[in-house]
C-alpha positions in Angstrom: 18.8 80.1 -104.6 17.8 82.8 -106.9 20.3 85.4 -107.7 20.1 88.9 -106.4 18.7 91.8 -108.1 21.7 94.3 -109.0 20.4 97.5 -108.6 21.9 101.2 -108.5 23.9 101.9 -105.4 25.0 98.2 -104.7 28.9 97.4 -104.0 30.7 94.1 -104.7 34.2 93.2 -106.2 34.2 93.3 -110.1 37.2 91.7 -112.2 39.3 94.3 -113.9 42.6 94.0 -115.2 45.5 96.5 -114.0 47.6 98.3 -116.0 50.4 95.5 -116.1 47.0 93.3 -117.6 47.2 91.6 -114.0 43.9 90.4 -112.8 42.4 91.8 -109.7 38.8 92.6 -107.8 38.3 96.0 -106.8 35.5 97.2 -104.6 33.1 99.1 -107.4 29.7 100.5 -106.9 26.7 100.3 -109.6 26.0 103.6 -111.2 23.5 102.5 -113.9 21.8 99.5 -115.4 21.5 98.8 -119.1 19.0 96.0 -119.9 19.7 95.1 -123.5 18.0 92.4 -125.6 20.4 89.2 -124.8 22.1 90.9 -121.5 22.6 93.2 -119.0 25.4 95.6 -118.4 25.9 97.3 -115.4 28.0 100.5 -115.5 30.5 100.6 -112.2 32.7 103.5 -110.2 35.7 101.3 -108.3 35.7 102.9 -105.2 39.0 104.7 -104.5 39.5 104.9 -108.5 39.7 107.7 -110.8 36.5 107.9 -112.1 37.8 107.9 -116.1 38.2 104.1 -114.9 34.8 103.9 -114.7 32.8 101.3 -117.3 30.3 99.1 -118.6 31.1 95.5 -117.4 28.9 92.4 -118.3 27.3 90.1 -115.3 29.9 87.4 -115.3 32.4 90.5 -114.2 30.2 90.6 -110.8 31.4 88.5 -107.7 28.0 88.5 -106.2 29.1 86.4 -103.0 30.2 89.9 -101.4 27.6 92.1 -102.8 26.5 95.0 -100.2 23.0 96.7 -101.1 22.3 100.3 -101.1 21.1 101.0 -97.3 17.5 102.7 -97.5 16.7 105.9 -96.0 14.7 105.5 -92.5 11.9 108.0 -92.6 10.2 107.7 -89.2 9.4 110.1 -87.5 11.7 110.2 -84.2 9.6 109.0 -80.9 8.1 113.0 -80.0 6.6 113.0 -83.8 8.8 115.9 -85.1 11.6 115.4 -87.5 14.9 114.9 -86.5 16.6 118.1 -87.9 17.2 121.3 -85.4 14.7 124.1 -85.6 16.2 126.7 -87.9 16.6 128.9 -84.8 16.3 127.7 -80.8 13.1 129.7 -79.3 14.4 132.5 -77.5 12.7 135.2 -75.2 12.4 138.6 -76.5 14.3 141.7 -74.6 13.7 145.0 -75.4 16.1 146.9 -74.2 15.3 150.9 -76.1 15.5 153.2 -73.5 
């Protein structure tokens, strides 16, 4: 089975070390790619973190058996052919009322 591309946006467990140097697997999302010469790194956010935790981890940090991918963005066009947002105002009927 090949292995899955890591791209931006995806979620998985990455192997950090606390601060009493205990090991652990928090949830962390991809925030950038770096493809080097010899390897990639991939800098993470661990979700619920500070984000001065944030770093550059190498592949072999990744568990990739729970990786989530980024979901995409449907743009369909609902079922009437309009978009789904609210008119900026709802049509109303005009009143005049200067006498």
């Amino acid at each position: 089975m090949a292995e899955p591309e890591i791209v931006e946006g995806c979620r998985l467990p990455v192997l950090r070390k606390n601060q009493d140097n205990e090991v652990e697997w928090p949830l962390a999302e991809i925030l950038s790619v770096k493809d080097l010469s010899a390897k990639k790194l991939f800098y993470v956010h661990y979700i619920d973190f500070n984000k001065r935790l944030d770093e550059w981890v190498t592949y072999d940090r990744l568990d990739l058996k729970k990786i989530q991918f980024p979901k995409k963005e449907a743009k369909t066009p609902t079922k009437n052919g309009l978009s789904g947002s609210r008119p900026s105002s709802p049509e109303r009927e005009v009143v005049s009322n200067l006498t």
